[in-house]
N, C-alpha and C positions, 0 to 999 in steps of 0.2 A: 504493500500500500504506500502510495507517494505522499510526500510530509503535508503536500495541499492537502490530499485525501484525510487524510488522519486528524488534521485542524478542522476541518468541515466538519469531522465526526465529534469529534470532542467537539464541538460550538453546538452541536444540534441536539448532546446530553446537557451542556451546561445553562444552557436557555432554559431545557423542560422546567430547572429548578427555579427561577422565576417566577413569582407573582403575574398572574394573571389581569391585565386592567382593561379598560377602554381606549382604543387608541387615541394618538394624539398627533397634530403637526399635520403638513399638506401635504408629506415628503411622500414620492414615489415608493413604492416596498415590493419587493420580491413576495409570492405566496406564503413562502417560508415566513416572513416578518410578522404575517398577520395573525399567526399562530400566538404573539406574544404581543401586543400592540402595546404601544408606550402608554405608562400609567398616566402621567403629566403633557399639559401640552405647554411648549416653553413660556405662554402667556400664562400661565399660571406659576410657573417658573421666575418668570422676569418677577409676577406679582410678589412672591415669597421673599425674594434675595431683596428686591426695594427697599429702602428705607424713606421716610420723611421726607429727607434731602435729598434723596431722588427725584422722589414725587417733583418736588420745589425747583428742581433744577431746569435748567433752563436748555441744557442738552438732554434733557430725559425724554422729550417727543422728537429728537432726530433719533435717539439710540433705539427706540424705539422704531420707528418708521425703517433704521435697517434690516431689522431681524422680522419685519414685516415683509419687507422686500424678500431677506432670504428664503424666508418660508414659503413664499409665492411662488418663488425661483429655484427650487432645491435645486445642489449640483450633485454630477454624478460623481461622486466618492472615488473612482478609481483611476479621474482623469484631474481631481484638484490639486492644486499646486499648494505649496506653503502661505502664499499671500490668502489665499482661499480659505484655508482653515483656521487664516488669523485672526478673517472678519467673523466668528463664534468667538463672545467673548466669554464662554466657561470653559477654553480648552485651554492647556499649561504646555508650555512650550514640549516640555518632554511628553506629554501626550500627543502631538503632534508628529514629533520627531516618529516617537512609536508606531503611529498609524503608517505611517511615509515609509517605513522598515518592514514592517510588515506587508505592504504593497510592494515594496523590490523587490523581498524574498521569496513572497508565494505567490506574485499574480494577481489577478483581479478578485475579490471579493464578489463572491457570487449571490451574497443578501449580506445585508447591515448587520445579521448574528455574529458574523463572523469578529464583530467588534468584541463579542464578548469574550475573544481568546488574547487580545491584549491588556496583558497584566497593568500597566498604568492607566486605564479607562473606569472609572467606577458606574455604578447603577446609574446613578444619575445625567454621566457625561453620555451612558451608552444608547440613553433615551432620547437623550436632547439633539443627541445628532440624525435619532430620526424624524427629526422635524425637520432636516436642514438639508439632507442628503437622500440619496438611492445608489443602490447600486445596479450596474449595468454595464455591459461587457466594454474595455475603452476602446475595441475594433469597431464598434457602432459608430463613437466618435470619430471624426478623423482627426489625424495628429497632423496636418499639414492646415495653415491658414483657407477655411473655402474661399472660391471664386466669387466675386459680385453677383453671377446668373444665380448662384445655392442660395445663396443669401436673400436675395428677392423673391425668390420661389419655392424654396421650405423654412420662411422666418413666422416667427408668430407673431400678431398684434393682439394686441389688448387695450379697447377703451371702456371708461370707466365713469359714471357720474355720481356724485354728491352732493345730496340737499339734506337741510337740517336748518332747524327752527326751535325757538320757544311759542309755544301761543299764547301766551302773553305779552302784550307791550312792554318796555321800558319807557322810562322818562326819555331818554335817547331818542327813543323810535318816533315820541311825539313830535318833540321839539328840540335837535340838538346835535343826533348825527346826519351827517349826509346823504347816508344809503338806508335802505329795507333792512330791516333783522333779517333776513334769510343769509344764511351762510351755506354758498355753493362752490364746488369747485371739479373742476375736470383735467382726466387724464388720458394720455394717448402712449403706451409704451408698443416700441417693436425689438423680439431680442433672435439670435439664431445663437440657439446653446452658451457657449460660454464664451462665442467669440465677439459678441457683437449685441449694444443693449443699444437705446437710441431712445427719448422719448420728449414729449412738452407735457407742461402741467397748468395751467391759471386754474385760479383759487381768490375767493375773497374772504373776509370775516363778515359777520354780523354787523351791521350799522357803515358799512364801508361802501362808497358811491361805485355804478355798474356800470362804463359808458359814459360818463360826464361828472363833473365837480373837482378835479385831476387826477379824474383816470380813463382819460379820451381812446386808452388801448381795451375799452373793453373791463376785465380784472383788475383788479390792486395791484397782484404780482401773477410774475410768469417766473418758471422754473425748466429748462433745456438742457440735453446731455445729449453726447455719443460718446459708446465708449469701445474701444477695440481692447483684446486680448490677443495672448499669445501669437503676434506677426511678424515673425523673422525675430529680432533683436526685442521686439516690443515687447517687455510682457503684459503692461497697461495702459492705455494712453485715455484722456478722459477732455472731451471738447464741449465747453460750456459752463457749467455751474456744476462746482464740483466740491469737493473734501479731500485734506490729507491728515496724515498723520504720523511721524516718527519717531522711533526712540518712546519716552517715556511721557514725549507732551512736556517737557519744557519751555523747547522754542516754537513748536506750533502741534496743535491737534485740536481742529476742529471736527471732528468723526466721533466715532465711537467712545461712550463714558458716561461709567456707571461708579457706583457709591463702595465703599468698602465689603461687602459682602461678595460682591463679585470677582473683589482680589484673591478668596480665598480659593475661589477656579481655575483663575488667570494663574496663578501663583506668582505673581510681577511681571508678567511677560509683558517685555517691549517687541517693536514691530514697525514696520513701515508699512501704509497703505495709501491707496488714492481710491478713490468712491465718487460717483455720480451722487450730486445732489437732489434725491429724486422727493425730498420732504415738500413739504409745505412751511417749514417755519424760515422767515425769511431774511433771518438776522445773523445768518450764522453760516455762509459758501463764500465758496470766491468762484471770481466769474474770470475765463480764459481757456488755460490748458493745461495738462496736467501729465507729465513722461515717466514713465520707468523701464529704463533699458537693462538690458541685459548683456553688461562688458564682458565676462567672464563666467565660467562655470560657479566661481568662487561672489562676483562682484555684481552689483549695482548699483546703477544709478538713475538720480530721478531728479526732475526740473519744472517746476511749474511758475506759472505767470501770471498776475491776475489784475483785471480794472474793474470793477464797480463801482456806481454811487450808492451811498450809505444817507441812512436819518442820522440827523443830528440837530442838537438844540445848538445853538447858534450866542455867543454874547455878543453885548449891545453893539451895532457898527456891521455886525456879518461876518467880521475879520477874520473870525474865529472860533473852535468849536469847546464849547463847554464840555458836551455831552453828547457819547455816539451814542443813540440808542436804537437798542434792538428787538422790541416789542413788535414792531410788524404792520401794528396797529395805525390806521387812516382814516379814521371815522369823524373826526370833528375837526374844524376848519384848524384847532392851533397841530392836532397832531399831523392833517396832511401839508400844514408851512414846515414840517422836520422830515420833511419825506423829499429824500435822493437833493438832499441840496448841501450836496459834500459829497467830494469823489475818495476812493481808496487805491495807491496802485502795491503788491504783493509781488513779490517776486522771490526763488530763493532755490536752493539745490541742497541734494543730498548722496552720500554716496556710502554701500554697508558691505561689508568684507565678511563672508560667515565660511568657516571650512574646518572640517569635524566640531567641536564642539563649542567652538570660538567664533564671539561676532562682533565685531566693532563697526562703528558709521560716525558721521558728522554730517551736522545740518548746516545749512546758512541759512536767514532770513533776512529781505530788506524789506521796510515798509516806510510808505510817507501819503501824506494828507497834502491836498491841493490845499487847505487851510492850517494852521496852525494847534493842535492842543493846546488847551489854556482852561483848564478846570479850574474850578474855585478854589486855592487850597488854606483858606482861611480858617477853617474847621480842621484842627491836628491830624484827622481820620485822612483824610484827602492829602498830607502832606508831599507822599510818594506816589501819587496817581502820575503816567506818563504826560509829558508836559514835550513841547515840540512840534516839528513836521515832520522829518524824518526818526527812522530807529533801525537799528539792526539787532540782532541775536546771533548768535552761535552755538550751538552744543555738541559735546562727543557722547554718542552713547556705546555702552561697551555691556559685555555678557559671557559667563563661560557654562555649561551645563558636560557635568558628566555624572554618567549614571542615571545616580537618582536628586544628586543636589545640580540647584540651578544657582548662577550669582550675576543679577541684572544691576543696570543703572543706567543715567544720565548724570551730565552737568554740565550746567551754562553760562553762557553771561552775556554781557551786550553793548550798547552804548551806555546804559546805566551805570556802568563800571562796578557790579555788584554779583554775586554768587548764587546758582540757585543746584541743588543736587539732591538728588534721591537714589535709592542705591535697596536694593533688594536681594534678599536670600532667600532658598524654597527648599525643601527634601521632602520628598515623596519616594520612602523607604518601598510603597507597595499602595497596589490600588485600595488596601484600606486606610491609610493614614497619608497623611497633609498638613505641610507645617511652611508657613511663612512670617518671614519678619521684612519690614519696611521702615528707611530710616530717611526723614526727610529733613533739608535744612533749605528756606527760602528765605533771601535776605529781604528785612524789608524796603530795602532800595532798588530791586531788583524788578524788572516787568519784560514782560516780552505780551505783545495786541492779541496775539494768537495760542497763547498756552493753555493748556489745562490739564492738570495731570492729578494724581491724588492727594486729597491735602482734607482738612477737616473744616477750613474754612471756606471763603467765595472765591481762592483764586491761587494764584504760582506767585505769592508775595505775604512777607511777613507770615512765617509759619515754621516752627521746628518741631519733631515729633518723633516718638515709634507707635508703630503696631503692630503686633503680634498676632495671627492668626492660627487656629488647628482645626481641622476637619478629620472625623473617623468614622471607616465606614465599612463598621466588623460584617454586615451581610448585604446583602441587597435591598434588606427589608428594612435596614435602621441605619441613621446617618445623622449623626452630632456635629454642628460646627461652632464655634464659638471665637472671640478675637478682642481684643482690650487694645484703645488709643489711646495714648497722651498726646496732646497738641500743646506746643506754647506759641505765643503771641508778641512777640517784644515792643512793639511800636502800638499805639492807642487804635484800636479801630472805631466803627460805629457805636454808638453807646458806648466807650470805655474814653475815659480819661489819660491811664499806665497801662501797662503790661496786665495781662491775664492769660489762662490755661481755661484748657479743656478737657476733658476724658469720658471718651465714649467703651461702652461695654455692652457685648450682643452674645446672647445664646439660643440657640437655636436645634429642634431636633425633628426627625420624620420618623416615620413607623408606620410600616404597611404589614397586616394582615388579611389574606387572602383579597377581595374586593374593599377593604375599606383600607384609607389612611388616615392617617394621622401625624399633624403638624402644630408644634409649640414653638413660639418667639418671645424673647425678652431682652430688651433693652434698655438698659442705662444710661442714659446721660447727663453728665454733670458739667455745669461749666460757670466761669466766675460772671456776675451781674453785678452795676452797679446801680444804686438807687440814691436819687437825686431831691434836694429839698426843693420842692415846690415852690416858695417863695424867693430862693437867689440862685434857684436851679446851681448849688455847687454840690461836690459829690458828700453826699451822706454817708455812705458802708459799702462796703463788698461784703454779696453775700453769694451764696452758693444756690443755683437755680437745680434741680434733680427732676429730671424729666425721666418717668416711667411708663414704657410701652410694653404691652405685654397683648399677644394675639395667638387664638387658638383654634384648631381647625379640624373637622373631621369630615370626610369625602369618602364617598361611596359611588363605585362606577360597575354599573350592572346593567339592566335590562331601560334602567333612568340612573344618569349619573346625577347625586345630590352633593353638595357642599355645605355642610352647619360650619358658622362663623361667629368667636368672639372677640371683638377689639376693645382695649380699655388703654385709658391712658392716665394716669396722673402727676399733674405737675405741678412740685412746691415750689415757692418764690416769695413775695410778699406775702401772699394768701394761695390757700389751698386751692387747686383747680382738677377736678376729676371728669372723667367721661368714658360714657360705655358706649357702644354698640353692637347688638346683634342681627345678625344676616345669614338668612337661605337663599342659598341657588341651587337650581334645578333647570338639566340639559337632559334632552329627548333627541332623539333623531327616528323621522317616522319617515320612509322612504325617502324623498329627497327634500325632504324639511328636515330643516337643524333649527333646535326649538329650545329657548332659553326663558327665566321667566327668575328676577330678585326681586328681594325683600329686606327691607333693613331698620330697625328700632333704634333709633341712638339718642343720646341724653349726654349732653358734656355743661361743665358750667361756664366755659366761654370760649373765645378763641383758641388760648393756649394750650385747651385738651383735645381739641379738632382733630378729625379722624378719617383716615381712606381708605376706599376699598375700590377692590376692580370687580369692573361690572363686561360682558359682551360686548361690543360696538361692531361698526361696518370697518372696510379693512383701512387702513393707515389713519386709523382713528383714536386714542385711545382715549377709554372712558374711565378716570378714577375721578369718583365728585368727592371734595371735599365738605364735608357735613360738620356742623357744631349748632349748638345751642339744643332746641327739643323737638323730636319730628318723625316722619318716615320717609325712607324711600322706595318707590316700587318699581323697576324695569322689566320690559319684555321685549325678546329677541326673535326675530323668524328669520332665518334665510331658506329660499328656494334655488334649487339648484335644478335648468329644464336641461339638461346633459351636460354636457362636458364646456359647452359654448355659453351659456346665457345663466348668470346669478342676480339674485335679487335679493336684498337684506332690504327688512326694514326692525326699526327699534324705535319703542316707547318709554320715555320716563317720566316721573314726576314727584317731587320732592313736597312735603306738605309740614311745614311749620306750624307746632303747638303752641309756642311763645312769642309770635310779632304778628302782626297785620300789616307786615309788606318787608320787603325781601333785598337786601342791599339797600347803594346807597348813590345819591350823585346822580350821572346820568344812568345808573345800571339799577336805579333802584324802579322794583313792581307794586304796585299797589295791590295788596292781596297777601296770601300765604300762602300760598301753593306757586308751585313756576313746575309746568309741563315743559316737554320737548320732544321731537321727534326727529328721525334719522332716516333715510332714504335714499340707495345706495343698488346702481344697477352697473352692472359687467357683462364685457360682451369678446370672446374670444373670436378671434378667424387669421 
């Protein structure tokens, strides 16, 4: 029997012992896969590993909108490259490595089981890839770039439209914005496999003018890509509004990024990428082009270029830019006088050397404004905000992984003439244990326009820190992760006068027995606040703010898969502030209805115990409402699928407050206590 043969065999005993669930993910699957379909689908997934600051963050609906892309997209496993499996942000570099070794040694993977004979792959990662991937023989594929005739005549399109409302007015809707409440927007993508994606998107918001008030194109914004793969020398070229990302997100990473929970996946892995900006959020691409060549067996390199105009708030005279902001937003005559009246031009290159287990790179960045920076920095907080026209960065990022220990980093610096570095260690003895440490030091003098990497506060400035992570995961059926931060803070931020600390703590565990799981979460966090005398507003005390989150969860997937939900939250500060919620969801699928339907009782005493939960939506949509004060909420989800060509989702919500007679505030506020909405969302393949 051939070593293939014998791995096949062994993977089709080791599967049996698996937990039986519901499937999950869009991903293509062999017969064989459907014998064991994944418990989780990674939306429930993303929903677990999220935190707060996730939610909050302002890259949290692009990171999102990728892993919506991938899933729409799956690739076929036996023809992906390493940039490919970098864009899956729960794989660790040596589990990649592993996959890629395993594909030299035995050949194509003839179903995604076969994952389950790679010892650094746990339950969880072995799932998650089938939501991302298929397998399929790579002679189907060809390995030579197609001809333009293939490409026009076995490429797939896909259009797509979205509408969504509240029905009820706003104060806005009366008297205040420019546009309808209806928020729509449309999509036109065409791709041929892996070599070739291409698409247009326009999109508006809620109260944002359609055709006239300055938006004589029709939409608020438009969103364009081409992107080619593997062409000669090319390995990815990316034409329009696009994303990168290298090394560790010091000197620029606008792409992919997520919260601390996700590093215990990642295990620090740094990476180079470039990605079509195929989102809707519009604050956050760069517009041009975007290369990664391939010098050497050993080397790459990669060049992008970018123009855009940016919102900005503007100080007195025009001269000059306060404030870039990135909200998106164009509904009221003062937010569309900040819309595109400031240009950006990017530019920058990178080049990364990886051979056996060794990998180095350096980035460059240049950036300059047709106007000037010139924030206010009269307020201590503001004192180091980037101030100028022009800026550079630079960083080296470096890496070595043997075995089972990994040892990643960056470090930068720039015109700032200041230091920023993070530097990461990981050992992953065996697919059941996971251990990472992370050690960050950002000066506060330090800024680069484009960074973002991991940190506990808003940015890649003023911040020093470790955190420790471990994850174990003695069976398939149970999986403990837990991680402790310390942040410090050296320079005064927002609300702080000196220096202060932070320290985050998270525990987390799963537990599946046969159709049912089971999911606990607990988190800690503490961090220094200062409270202020009213009367000459100087600083009163430092006191310690303890934010308790704790969420508990059990799901059951059988003939109706259910979900029972408890979320609580309490946080001390001046005064006590608690809050509960509980929520049921329940998923059907009755022939080619996929049938959803929440519920949710919450009670918090104010803002600061406010509480999220994920709910179904249409696709590149994500639905987490944030809820506080006293109320319910109730959603329902229908998609129909009439074959393979034509989907229809629609979804129902509505939020109903026990304790106001009306609903926000300004121009967002309703007269009433309830606020409905509805979703409506049709696709069309050919």
């Amino acid at each position: 029997m051939s070593a293939k043969a014998l791995c096949s065999l062994l993977c089709v005993l080791s599967v049996s012992f698996f937990p039986a669930k519901a499937k999950a993910g869009s991903g293509t699957s062999s017969p064989a896969d459907s014998v064991q379909p994944a418990p989780i689908s990674w939306k429930t997934y993303l929903d677990e590993v999220a935190l707060l600051d996730d939610y909050e963050s302002v890259n949290f609906e692009s990171s999102y909108d990728l892993l919506e892309e991938l899933a729409a997209h799956p690739l076929n496993i036996n023809t992906m490259t390493r940039e490919d499996f970098e864009q899956l942000p729960f794989l660790s570099s040596q589990q990649i490595e592993d996959i890629q070794s395993y594909l030299y040694q035995y050949g194509d993977m003839k179903s995604l089981g076969e994952l389950a004979m790679i010892r650094s792959l746990g339950y969880e990662q072995w799932n998650l890839l089938r939501c991302f991937t298929y397998a399929a023989p790579s002679a189907v594929e060809k390995r030579t770039f197609p001809s333009l005739g293939t490409i026009i005549r076995n490429g797939r399109s896909e259009l797509m439209a979205t509408l969504s409302s509240a029905l009820q007015d706003r104060a806005g809707d009366r008297n205040g914005y420019l546009g309808y409440k209806y928020k729509h927007w449309l999509r036109y993508s065409f791709s041929y496999g892996s070599y070739v994606r291409c698409g247009l998107l326009g999109s508006q918001d809620s109260g944002e003018p359609f055709g006239g008030n300055g938006n004589s194109m029709g939409y608020d914004y438009y969103s364009f890509w081409l992107q080619v793969k593997n062409l000669g020398r090319i390995r990815n070229l990316v034409i329009g509004r696009y994303r990168v990302r290298f090394g560790l997100g010091l000197v620029i990473n606008n792409d992919f990024s997520l919260g601390k929970t996700i590093m215990l996946s990642s295990l620090g892995r740094a990476c180079g990428n470039i990605s079509p900006h195929s989102s809707r959020s519009s604050g956050n691409y760069l517009q041009g082009a975007a290369c990664m060549l391939r010098l050497s067996q050993s080397i790459t390199g990669s060049l992008f270029y970018s123009y855009r105009t940016i919102d900005a708030s503007l100080n007195a005279g025009g001269r000059s830019i306060a404030t870039v902001v990135k909200t998106g937003y164009h509904r009221t005559p003062e937010e569309m006088a900040r819309k595109d009246n400031a240009w950006q031009i990017a530019g920058g290159s990178n080049i990364n050397y990886k051979k056996g287990g060794f990998h180095a790179g350096v980035t460059f960045l240049y950036t300059t404004f047709d106007k000037p920076l010139q924030p206010n920095t009269s307020a201590v907080y503001n004192r180091w905000k980037p101030r100028g026209q022009t800026f550079w960065n630079a960083g080296i990022d470096y890496g070595y992984m043997n075995g089972r220990i990994t040892v990643s980093g960056e470090t930068a610096t720039g015109g700032c003439g200041a230091v920023a570095t993070i530097n990461t260690f990981s050992w992953q003895p065996s697919s059941e244990w996971s251990a990472v440490m992370v050690q960050r030091f950002y000066s506060y003098k330090y800024y680069s326009i484009f960074a973002n990497s991991f940190s506990e506060g808003s940015g890649v400035q003023d911040e020093s820190g470790i955190y420790a992570g471990v994850s174990w995961t003695p069976s398939p059926r149970f999986q403990l992760k837990a991680y402790s931060d310390y942040a410090h803070f050296s320079w005064p931020q927002y609300g702080h006068t000196r220096s202060h600390k932070a320290w985050d703590n998270l525990l987390s565990a799963t537990f599946t027995a046969g159709r049912f799981s089971f999911f606990g979460r607990y988190r800690l966090h503490i961090k220094d606040v200062e409270t202020k005398n009213i009367r000459t507003g100087r600083l009163q005390a430092v006191q310690f703010l303890d934010e308790h989150r704790l969420r508990l969860a059990t799901e059951y997937s059988g003939w109706l898969s259910a979900r029972f939900q408890t979320d609580i939250c309490y946080n001390r500060y001046t005064q006590n502030s608690f809050g509960i919620m509980i929520s049921e969801q329940l998923n059907k699928k009755l022939g080619r209805f996929n049938l959803s339907a929440t519920a949710s009782l919450f009670r918090t005493d104010d803002y600061n115990s406010r509480l999220y939960s994920y709910e179904r939506s249409t696709l590149y949509n994500i639905s987490i409402p944030m809820l506080y004060g006293h109320g319910a909420r109730y959603a329902f989800y229908a998609r129909y699928d009439a074959g393979k060509k034509i989907m229809c989702v629609i979804k129902i919500a509505s939020t109903h407050y026990f304790d106001r007679d009306h609903i926000s505030t300004g121009l967002q506020q309703i007269d009433g206590s309830s606020l409905t909405t509805f979703d409506l969302q049709l696709k069309y393949k050919f």
